[in-house]
N, CA, C and O atoms as CSV, one atom per row, in Angstrom:
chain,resi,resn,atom,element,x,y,z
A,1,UNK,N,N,2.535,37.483,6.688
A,1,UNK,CA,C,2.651,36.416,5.714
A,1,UNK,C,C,3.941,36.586,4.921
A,1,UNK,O,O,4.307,37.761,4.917
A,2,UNK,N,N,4.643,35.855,4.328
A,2,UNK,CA,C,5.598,35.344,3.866
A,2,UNK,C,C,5.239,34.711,2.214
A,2,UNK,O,O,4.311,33.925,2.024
A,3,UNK,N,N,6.055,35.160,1.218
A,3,UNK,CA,C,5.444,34.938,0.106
A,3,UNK,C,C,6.776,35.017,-0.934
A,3,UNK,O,O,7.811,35.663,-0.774
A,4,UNK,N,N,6.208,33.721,-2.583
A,4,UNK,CA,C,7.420,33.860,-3.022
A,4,UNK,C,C,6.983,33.421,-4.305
A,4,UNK,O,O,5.974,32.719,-4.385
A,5,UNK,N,N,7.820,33.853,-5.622
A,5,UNK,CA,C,6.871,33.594,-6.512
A,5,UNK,C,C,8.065,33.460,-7.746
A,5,UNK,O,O,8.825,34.412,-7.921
A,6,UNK,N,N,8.182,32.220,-8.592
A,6,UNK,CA,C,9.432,32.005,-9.113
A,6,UNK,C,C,9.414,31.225,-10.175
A,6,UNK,O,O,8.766,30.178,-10.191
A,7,UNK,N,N,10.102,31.637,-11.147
A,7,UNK,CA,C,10.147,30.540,-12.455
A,7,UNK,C,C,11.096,29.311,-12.367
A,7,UNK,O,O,12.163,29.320,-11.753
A,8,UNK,N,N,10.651,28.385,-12.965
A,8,UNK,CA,C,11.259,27.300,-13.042
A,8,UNK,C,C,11.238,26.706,-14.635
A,8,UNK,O,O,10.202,26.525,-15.276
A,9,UNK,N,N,12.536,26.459,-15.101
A,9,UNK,CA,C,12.825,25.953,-16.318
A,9,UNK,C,C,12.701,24.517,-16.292
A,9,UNK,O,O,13.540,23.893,-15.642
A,10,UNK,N,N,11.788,23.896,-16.896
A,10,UNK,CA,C,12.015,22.106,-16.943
A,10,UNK,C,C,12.950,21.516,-18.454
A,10,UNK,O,O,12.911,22.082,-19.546
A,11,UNK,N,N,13.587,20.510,-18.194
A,11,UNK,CA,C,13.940,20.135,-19.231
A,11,UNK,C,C,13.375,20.365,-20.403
A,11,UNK,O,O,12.154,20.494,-20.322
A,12,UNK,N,N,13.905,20.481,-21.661
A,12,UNK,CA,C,12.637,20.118,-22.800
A,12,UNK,C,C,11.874,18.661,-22.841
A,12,UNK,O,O,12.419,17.563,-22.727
A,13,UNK,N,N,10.374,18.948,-23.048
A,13,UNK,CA,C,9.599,17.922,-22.804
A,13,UNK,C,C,8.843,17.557,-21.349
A,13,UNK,O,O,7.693,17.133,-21.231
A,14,UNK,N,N,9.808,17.839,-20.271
A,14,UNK,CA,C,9.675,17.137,-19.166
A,14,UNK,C,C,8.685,17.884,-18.154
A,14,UNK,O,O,8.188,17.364,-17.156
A,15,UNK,N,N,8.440,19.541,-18.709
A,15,UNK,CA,C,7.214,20.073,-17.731
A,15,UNK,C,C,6.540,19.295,-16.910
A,15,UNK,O,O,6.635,19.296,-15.683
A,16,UNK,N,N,5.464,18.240,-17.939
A,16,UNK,CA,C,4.325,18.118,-17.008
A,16,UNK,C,C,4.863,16.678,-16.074
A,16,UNK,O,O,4.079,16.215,-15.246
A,17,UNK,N,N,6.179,16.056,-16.268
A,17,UNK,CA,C,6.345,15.359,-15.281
A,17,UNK,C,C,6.883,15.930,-13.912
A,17,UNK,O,O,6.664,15.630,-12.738
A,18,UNK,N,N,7.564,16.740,-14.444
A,18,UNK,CA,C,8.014,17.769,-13.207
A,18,UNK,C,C,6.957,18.735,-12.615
A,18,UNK,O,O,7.079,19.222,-11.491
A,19,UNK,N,N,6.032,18.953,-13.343
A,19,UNK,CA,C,4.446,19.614,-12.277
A,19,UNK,C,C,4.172,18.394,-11.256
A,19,UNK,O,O,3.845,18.667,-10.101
A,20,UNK,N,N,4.300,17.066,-11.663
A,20,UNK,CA,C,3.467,16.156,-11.134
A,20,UNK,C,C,4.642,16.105,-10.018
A,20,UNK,O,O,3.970,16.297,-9.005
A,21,UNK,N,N,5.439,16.022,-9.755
A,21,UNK,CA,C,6.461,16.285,-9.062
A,21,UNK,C,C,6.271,17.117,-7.909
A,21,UNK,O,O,6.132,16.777,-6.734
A,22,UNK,N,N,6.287,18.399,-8.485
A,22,UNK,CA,C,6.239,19.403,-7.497
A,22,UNK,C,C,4.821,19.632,-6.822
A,22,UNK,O,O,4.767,20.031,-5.659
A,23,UNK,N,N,3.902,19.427,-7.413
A,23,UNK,CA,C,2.298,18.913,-7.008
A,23,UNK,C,C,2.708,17.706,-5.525
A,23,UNK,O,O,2.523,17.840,-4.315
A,24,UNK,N,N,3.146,16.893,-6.111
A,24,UNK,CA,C,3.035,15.625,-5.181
A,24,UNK,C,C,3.856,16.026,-3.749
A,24,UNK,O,O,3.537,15.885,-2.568
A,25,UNK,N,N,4.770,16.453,-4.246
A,25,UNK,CA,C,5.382,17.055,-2.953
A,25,UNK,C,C,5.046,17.937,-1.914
A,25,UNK,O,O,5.877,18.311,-1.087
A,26,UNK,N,N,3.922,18.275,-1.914
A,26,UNK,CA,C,3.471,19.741,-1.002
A,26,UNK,C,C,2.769,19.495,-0.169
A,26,UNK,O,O,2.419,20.368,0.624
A,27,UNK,N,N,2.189,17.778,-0.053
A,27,UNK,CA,C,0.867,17.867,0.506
A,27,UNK,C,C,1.769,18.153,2.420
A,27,UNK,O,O,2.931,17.999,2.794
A,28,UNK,N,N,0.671,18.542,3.046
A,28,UNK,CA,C,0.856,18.042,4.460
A,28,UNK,C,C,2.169,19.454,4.731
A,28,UNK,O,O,3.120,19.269,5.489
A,29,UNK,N,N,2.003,20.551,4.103
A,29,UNK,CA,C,3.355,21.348,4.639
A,29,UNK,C,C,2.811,22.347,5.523
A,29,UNK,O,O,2.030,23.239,5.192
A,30,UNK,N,N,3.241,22.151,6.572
A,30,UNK,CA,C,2.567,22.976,7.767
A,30,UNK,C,C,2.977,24.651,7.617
A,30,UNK,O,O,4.066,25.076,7.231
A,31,UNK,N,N,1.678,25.547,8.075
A,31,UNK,CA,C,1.994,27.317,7.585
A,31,UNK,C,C,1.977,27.286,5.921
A,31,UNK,O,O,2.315,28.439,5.656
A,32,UNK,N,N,1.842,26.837,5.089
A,32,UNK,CA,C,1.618,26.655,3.635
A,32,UNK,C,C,0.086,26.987,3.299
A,32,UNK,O,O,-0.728,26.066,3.236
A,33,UNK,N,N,-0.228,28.093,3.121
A,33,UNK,CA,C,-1.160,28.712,2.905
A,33,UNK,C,C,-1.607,28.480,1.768
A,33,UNK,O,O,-2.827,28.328,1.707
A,34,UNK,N,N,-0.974,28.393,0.750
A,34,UNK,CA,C,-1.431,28.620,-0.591
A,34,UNK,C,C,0.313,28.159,-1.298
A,34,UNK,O,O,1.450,28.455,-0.931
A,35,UNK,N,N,-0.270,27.254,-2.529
A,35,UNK,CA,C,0.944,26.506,-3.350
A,35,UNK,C,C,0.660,26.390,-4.756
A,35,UNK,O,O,0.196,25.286,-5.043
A,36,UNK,N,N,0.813,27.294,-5.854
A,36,UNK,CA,C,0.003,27.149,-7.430
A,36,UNK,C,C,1.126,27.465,-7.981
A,36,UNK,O,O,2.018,28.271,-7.716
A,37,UNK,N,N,0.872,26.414,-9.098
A,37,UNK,CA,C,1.848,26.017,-10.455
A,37,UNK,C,C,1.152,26.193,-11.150
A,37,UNK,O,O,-0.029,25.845,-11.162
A,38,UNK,N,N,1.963,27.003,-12.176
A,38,UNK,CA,C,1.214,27.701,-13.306
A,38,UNK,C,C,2.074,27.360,-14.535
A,38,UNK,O,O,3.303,27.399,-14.480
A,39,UNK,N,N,1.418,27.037,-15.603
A,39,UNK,CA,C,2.669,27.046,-16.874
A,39,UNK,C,C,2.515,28.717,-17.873
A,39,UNK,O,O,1.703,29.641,-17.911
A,40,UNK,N,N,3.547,28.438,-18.421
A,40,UNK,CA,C,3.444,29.902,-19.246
A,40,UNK,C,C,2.962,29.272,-20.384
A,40,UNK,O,O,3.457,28.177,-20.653
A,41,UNK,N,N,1.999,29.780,-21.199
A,41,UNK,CA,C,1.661,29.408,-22.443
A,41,UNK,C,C,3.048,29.827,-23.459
A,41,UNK,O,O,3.866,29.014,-23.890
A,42,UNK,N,N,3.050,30.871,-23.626
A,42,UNK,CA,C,4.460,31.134,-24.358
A,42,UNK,C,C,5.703,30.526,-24.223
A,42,UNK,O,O,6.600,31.201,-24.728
A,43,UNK,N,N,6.067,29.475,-23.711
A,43,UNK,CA,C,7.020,28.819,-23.145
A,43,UNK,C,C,6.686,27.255,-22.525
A,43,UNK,O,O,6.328,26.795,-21.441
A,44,UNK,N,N,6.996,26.774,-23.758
A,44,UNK,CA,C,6.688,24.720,-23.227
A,44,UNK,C,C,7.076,24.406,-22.079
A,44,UNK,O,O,6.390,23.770,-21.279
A,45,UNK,N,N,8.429,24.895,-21.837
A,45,UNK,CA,C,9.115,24.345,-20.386
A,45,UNK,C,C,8.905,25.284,-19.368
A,45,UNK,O,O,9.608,25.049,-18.385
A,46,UNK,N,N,8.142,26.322,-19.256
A,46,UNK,CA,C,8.200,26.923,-17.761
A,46,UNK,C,C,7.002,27.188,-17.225
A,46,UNK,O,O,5.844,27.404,-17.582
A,47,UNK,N,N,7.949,27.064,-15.809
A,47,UNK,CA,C,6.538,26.589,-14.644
A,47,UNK,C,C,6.933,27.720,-13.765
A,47,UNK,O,O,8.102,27.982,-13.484
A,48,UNK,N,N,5.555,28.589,-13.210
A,48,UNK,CA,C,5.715,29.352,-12.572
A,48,UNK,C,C,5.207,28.819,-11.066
A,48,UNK,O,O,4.196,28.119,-11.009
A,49,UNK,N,N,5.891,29.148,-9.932
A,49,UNK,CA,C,4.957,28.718,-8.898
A,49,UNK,C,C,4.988,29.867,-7.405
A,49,UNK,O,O,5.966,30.270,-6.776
A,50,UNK,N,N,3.672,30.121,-7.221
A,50,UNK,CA,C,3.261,31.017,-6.215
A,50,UNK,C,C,3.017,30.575,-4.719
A,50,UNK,O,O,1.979,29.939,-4.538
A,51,UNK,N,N,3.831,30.818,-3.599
A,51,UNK,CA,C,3.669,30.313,-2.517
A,51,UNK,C,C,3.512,31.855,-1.429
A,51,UNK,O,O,4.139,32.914,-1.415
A,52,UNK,N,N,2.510,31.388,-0.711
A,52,UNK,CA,C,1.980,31.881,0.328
A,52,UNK,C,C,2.231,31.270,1.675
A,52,UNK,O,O,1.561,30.259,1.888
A,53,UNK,N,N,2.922,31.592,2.492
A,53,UNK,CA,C,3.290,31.254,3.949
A,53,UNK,C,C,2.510,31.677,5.440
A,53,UNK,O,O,2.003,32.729,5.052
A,54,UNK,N,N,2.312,31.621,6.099
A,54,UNK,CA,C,2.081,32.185,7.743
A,54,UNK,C,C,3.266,33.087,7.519
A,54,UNK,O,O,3.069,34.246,7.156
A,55,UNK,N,N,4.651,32.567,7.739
A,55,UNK,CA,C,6.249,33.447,8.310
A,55,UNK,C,C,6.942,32.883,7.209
A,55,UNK,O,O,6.539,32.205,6.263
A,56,UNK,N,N,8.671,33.526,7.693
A,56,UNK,CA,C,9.135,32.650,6.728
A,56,UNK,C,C,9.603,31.674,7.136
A,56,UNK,O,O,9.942,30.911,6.231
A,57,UNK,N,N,9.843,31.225,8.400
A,57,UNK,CA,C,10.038,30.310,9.131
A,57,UNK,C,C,9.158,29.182,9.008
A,57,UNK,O,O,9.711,28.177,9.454
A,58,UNK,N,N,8.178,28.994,8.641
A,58,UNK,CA,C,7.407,27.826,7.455
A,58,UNK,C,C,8.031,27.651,6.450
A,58,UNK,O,O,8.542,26.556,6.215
A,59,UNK,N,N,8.124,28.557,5.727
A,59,UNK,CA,C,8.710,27.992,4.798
A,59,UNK,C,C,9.765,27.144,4.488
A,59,UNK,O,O,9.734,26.251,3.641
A,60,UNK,N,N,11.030,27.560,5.450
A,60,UNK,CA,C,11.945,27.430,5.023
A,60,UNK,C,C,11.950,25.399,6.489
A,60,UNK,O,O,12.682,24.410,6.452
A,61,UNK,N,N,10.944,25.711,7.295
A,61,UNK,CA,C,11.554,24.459,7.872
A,61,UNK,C,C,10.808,23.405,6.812
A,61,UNK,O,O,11.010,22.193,6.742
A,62,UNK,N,N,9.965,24.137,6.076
A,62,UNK,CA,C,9.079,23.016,5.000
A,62,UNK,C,C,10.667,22.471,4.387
A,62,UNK,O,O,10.915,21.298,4.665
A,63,UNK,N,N,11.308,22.919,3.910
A,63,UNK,CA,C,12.821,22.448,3.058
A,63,UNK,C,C,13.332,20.873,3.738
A,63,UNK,O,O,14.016,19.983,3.234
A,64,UNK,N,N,12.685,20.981,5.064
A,64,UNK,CA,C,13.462,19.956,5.851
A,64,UNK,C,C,12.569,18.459,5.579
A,64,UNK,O,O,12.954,17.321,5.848
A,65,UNK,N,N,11.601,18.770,5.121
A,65,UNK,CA,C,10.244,17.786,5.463
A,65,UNK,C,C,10.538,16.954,4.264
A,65,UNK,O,O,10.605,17.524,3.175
A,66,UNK,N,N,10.738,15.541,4.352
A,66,UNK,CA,C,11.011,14.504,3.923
A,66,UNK,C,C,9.846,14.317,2.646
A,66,UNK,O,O,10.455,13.999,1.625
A,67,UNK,N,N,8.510,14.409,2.428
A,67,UNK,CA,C,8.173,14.804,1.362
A,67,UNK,C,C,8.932,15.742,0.261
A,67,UNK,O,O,9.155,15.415,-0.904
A,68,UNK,N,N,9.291,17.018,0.905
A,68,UNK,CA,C,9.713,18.035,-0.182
A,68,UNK,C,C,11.102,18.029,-0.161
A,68,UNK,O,O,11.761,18.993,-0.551
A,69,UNK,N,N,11.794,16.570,0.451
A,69,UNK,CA,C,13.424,16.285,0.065
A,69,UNK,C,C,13.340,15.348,-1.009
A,69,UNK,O,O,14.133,15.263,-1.946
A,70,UNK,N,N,12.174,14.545,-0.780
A,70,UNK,CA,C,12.120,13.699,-1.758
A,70,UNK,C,C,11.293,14.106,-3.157
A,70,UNK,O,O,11.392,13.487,-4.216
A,71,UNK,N,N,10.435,15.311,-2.921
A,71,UNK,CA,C,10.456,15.928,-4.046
A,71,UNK,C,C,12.069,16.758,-5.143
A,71,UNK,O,O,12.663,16.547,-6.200
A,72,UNK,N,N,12.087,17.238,-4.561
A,72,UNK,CA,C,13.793,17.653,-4.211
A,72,UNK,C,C,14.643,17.031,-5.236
A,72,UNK,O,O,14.919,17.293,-6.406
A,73,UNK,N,N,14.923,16.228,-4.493
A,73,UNK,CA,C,15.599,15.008,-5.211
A,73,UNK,C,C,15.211,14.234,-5.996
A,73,UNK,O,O,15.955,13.270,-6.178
A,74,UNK,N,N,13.717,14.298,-6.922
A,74,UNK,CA,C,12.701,13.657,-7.712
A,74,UNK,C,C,13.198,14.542,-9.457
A,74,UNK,O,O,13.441,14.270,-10.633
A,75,UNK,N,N,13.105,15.665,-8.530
A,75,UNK,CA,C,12.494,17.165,-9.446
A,75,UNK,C,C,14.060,17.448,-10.233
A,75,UNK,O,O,14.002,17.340,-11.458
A,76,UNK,N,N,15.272,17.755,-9.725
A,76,UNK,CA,C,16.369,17.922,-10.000
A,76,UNK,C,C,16.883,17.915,-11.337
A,76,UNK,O,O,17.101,18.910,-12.028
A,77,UNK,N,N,17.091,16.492,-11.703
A,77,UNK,CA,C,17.591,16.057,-13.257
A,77,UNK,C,C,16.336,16.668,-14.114
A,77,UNK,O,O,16.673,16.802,-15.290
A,78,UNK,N,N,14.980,17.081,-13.868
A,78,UNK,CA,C,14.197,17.632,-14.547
A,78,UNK,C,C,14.480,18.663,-14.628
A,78,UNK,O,O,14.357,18.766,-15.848
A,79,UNK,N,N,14.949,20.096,-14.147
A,79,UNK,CA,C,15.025,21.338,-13.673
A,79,UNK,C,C,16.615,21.605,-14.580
A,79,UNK,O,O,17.732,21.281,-14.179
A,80,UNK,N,N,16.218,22.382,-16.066
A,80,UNK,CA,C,17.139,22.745,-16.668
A,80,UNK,C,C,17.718,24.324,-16.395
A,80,UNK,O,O,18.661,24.827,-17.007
A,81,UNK,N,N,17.005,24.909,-15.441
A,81,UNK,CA,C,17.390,26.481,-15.130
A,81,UNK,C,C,16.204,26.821,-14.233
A,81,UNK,O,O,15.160,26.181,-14.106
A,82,UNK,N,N,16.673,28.275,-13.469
A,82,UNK,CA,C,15.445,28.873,-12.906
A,82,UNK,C,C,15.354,30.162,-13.254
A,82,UNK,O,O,16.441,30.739,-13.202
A,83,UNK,N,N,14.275,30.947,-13.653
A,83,UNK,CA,C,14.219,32.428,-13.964
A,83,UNK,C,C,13.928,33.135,-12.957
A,83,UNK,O,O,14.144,32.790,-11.795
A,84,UNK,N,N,13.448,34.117,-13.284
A,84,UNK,CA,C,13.022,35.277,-12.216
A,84,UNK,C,C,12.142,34.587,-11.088
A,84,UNK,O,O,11.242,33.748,-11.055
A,85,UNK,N,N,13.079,35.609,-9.891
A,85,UNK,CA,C,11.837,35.107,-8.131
A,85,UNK,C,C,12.620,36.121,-7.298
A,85,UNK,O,O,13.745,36.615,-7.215
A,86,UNK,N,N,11.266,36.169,-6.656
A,86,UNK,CA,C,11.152,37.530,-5.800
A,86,UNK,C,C,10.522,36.659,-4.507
A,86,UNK,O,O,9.970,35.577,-4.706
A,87,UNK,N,N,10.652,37.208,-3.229
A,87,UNK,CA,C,10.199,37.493,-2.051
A,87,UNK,C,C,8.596,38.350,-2.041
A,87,UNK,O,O,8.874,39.484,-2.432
A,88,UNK,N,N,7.686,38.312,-1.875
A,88,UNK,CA,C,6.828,38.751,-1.498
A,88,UNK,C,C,6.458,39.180,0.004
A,88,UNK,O,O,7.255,38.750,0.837
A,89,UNK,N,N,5.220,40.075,0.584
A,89,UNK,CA,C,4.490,39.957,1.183
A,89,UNK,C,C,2.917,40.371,1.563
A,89,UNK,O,O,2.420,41.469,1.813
A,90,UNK,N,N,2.389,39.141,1.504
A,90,UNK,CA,C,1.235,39.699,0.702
A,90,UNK,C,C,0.668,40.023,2.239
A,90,UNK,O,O,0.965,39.698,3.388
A,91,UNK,N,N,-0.319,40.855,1.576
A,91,UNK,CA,C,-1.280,42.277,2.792
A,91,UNK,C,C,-2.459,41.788,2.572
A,91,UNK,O,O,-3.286,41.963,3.467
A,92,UNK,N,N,-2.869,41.069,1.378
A,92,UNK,CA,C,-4.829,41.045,1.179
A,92,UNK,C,C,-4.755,39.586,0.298
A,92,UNK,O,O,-3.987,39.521,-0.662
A,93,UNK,N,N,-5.421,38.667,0.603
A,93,UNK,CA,C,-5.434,37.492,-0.303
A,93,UNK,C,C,-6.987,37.059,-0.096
A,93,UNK,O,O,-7.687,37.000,0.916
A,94,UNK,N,N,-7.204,36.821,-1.271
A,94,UNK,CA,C,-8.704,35.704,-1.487
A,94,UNK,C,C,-8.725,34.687,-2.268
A,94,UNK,O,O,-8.085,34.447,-3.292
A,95,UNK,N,N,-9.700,33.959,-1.572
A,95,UNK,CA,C,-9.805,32.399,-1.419
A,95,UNK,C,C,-8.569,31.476,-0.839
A,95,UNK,O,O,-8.113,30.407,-1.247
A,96,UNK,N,N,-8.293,32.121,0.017
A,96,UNK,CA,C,-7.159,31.422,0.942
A,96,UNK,C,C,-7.739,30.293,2.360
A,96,UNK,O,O,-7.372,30.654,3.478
A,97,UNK,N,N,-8.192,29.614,2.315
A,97,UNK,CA,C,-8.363,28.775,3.501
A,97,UNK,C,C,-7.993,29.571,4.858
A,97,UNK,O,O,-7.167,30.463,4.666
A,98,UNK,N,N,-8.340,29.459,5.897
A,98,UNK,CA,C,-7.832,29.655,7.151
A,98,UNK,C,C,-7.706,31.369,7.533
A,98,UNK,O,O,-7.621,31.728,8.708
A,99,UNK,N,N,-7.706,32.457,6.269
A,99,UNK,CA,C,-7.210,33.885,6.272
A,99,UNK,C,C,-8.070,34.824,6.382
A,99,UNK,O,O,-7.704,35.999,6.388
């Protein structure tokens, strides 16, 4: 599995339009195991989000998929910075569909 886990700065204000954003964009992404957006309570504008893969080769052809270009290109002018993200790989997961 293939795994990745990363902050995202939204404009001020604009979080929860940009969750709805990045929510809307995911459906239907093939090897996409697992996709959660999280907000930080300590922080109005940041969104954390945890992705779980099959490879990384899911992941990265997900980039190509016309949903998550047009998320992409939705999300952008919202997205005032990104913080910390790491590569994962996770060994043990629960409540994962399919695992």
């Amino acid at each position: 599995m293939y795994g990745l886990i990363g902050k995202m700065i939204a404009t001020p204000g604009q979080r929860d339009a940009l969750i709805a954003i990045l929510i809307d964009g995911v459906a239907d992404m093939p090897g996409c195991l697992s996709y959660i957006v999280a907000t930080e309570p300590s922080d109005a504008n940041a969104i954390w989000i945890t992705e779980v893969w099959e490879n990384q080769a899911s992941h990265e052809a997900s980039l190509a998929l016309p949903a998550v270009q047009h998320a992409i290109a939705l999300g952008k002018p919202l997205i005032a910075d990104f913080g910390d993200s790491v590569v994962t790989e996770p060994v043990a997961v629960h409540g994962i569909a399919g695992t």
